[in-house]
C-alpha positions in Angstrom: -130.5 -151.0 10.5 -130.4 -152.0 14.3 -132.9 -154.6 13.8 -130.6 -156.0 10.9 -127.7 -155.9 12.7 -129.5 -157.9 15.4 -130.5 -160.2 13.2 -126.9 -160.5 12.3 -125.5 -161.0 15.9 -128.1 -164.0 16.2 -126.8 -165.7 12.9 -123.4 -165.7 13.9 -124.4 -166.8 17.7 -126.2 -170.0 16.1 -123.1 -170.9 13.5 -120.8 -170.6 16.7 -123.3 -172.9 19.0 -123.1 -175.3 15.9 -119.6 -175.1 15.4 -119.1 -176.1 19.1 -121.5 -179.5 19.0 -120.0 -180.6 15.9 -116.8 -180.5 18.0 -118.1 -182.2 21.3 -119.8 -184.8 18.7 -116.3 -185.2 17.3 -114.9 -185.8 20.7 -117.5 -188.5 21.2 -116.5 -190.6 17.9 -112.9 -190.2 18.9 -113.3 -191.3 22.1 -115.9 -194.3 20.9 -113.0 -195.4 18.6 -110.5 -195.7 21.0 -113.0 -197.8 23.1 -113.7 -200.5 19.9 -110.5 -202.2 20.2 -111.1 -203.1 24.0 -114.6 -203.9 23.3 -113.8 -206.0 20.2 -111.3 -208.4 22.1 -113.8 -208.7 25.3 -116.7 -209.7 22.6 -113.7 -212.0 21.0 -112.8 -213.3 24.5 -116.8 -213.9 25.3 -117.2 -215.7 21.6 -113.8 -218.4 22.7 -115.0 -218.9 25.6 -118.7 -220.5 24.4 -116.7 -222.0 21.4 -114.7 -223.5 23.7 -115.8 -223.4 27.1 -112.7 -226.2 28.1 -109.9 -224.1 27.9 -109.9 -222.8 31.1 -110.2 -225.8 32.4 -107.2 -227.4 29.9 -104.6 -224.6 30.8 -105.5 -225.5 34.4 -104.8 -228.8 34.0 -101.6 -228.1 32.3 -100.3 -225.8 34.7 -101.0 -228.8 37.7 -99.7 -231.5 35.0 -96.4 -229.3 35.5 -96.8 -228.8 39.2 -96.7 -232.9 39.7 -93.7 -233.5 36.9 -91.9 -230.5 39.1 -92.6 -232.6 41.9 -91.4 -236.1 40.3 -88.6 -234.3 39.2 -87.8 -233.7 43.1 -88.4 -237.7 44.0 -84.8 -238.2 43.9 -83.2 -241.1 46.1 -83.2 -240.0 50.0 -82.6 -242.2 52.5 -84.5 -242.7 55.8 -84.5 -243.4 59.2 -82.6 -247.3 58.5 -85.1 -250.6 59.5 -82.3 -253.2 57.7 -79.1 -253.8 57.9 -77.1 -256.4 56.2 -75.7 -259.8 57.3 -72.9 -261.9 56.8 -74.1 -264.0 53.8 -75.7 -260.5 51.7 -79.1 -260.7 52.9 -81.0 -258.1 55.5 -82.6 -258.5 58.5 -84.6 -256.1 60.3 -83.0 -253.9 63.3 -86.2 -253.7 65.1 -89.7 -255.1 64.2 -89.4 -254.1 60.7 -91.5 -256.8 58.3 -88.6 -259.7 58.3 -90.4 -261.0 54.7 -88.7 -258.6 52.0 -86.2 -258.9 49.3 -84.2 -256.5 47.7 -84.1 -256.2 43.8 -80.3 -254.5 42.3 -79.5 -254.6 38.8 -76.2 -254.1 37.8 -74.2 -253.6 34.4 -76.2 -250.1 33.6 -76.9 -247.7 31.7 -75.9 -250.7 28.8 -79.5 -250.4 26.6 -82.5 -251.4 28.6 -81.6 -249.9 32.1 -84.1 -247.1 31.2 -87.0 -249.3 30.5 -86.3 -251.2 33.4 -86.5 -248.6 35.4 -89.7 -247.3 34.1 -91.4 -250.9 34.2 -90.3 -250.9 38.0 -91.8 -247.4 38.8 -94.6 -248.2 37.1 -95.3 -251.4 39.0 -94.2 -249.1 42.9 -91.2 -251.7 42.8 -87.7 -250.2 44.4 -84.4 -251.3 43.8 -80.5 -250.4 43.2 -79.2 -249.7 39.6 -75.2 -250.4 39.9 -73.1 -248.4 37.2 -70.1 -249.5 35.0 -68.5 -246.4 34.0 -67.2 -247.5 30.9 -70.5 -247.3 29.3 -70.7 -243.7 30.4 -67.5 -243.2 28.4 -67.8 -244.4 25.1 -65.8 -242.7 21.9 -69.6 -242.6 20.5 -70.2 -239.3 22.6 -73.9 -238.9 21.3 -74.3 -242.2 23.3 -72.6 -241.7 25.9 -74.4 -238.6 26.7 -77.5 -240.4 26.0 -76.2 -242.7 29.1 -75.4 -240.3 31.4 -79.4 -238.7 30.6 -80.1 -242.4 31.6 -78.5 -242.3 34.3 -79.9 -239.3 35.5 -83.3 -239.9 35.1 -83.1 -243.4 37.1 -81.7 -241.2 40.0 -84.5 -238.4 39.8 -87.2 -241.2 39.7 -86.1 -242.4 42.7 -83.5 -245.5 42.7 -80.0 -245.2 43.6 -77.2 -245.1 41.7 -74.5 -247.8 42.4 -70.7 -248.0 41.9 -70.0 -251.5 40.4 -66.4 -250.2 38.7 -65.1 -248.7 35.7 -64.2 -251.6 33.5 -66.0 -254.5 35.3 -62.8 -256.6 35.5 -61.8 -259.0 38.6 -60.3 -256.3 41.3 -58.3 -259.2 42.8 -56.1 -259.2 39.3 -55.3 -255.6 39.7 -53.1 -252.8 42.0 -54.0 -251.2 44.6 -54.1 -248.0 42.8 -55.4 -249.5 39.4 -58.3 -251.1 42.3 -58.7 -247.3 43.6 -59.2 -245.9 40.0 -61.4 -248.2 39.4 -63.8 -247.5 41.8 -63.5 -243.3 42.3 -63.2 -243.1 39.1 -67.4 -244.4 38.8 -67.9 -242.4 42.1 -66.5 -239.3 40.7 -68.6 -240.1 37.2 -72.3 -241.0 39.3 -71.6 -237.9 41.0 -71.0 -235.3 38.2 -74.2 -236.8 36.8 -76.6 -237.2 39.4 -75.1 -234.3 41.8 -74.5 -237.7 44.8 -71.8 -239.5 45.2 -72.8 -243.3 45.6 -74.2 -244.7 48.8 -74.0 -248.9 47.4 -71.1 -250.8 45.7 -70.9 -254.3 44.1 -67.9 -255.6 42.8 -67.7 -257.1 39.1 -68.3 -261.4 39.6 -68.2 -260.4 43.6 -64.6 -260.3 44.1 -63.8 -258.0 46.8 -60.1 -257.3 48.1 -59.1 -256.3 51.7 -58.2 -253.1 49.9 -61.9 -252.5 48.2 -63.2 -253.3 51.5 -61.1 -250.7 53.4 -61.8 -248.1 50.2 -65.2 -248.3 49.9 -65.4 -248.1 53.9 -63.6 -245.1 53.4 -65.4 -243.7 51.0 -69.2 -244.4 52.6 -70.5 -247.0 50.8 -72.2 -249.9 51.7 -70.2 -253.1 50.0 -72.5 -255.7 49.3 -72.7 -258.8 46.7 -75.8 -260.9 46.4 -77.7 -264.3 47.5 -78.8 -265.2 44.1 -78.8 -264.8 40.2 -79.7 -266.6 37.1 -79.7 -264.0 34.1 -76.2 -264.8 32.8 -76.4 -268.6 32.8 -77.5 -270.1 29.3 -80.7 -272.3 30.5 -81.9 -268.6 31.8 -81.7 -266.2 29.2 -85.1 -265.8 28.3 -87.9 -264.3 29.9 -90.3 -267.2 31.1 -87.2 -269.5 32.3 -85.9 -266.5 34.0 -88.8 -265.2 35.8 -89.7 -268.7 36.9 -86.4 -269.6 38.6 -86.1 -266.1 40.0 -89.3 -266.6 42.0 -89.6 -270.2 42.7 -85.6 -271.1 43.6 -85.0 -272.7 46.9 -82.5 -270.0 47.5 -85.6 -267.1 47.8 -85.6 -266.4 51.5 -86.6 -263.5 54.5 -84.1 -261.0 53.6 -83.4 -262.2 49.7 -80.4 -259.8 47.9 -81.8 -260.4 44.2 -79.0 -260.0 41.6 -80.0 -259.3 37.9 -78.2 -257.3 34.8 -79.0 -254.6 32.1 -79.4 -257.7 29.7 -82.7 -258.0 27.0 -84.3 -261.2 28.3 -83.9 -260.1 32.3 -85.7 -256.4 30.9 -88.6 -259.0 29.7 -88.7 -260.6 32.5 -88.8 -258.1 35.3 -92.4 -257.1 35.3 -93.4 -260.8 36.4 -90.4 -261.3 38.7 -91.9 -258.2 40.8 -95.3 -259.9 40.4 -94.4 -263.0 41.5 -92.4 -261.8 44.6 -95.1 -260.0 46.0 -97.7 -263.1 45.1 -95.7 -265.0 47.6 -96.0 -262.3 50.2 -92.9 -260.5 49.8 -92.4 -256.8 50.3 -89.4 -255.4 47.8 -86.9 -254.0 50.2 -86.8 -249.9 49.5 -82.9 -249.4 49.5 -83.1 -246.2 52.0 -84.3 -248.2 54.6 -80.7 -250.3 54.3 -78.6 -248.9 57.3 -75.1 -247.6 55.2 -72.0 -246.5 56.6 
């Protein structure tokens, strides 16, 4: 009886020893599951990246791609230490021994329709200059374009060019008030900086018709008055691109100090690529507008 009740003992010591490394072996699987998921997405990982061993390398390049469009954002007009300063009959000279052979390129009437593409040809090419504003184009009953304009407008200023006050409604200041002349001109002020976060720095008035009044305003208000030395784009004979670039370079009236005067206008857009070619082919340097001493 003893020896079957030993026997006994022993069975039920070997079903408990099996019991307990069915459990452990259970443990195991569990804990081998739990483990696949991690395993399967670093063996999915290791199979991208030999199917595409650039993508590293591409989302690098996109995150410095957005690093340098951060920074152009930044390149907004700023003006420097001043090397010109204007004379008497609109052109610069230097202050010191700044290079006496530049000119200076303005447009004015903008954001009309191809101040944007002007801009872009000019950044494209290094070229500076000053985009003058009419605020009535910023203030159109077509508010879809008008907030097309002001995103015009904005983008000229963060690429780098300054933004101009040439007057609301473009109309001979000498016909008007005194206050209708001060509207006029705060009025674009106010507007340039609501868009670009500046108020402006340059002003032109519309066919160069200043008043004692605009004089002592825009004084007031720390801008820079200036007009021009030449122009072509709105005569007839010049209002298309060869014509216009031609005359623009080769005119007797091109000088040390040259304040060039072109508009928003189709043929003058088509033209300004060479214009900036040809300038520089005669050995001038295109005046950058922070370098103009202002009020």
């Amino acid at each position: 009886m003893k020896r079957w009740f030993s026997v006994f003992l022993l069975l039920l010591v070997f079903l408990a020893a099996c019991g307990g490394n069915e459990g452990t072996s259970g443990s195991e699987e569990d804990q081998t599951a739990s483990d696949e998921p991690a395993a399967e997405q670093q063996e999915k990982d290791s199979t991208e990246s030999l199917e595409n061993p650039g993508k590293g390398e591409k989302e690098e390049e996109e995150t410095e791609q957005s690093s340098e469009e951060e920074e152009d954002a930044q390149e907004a007009f700023v003006q420097k230490e001043a090397q010109y300063e204007m004379t008497d009959n609109w052109s610069f000279q230097p202050i010191a021994d700044a290079d006496p052979k530049v000119a200076l390129l303005t447009i004015d009437d903008i954001p009309d329709a191809h101040a944007m593409e002007m801009a872009e040809t000019l950044k494209e090419k290094g070229a500076p200059a000053i985009f003058f504003v009419n605020g009535h184009f910023l203030d159109t009953p077509d508010e879809e374009l008008a907030e097309k304009r002001k995103q015009w407008v904005k983008a000229i200023h963060d690429m780098g060019f300054p933004i101009g006050n040439h007057t609301y409604s473009h109309k001979d200041l000498k016909t008007m008030s005194e206050e209708e002349q001060r509207e006029e001109i705060l009025t674009v002020s106010d507007q340039i900086e609501e868009i670009t976060g500046e108020r402006p720095v340059f002003y032109r008035s519309p066919f160069g018709s200043n008043t004692d009044f605009v004089k002592e305003l825009v004084k007031e208000e720390g801008m820079l008055l200036m007009n021009w030395t030449y122009g072509y784009d709105w005569e007839q004979e010049y209002q298309n691109a060869s014509s216009l670039a031609d005359i623009m370079v080769d005119t007797p009236l091109l000088a040390n100090g040259a304040n060039l005067l072109m508009h928003d206008r189709d043929w003058t857009n088509k033209a300004l690529g060479d214009i900036v070619d040809g300038l520089r082919d005669k050995g001038y340097t295109l005046l950058d507008p922070a370098l103009i001493q202002t009020p």
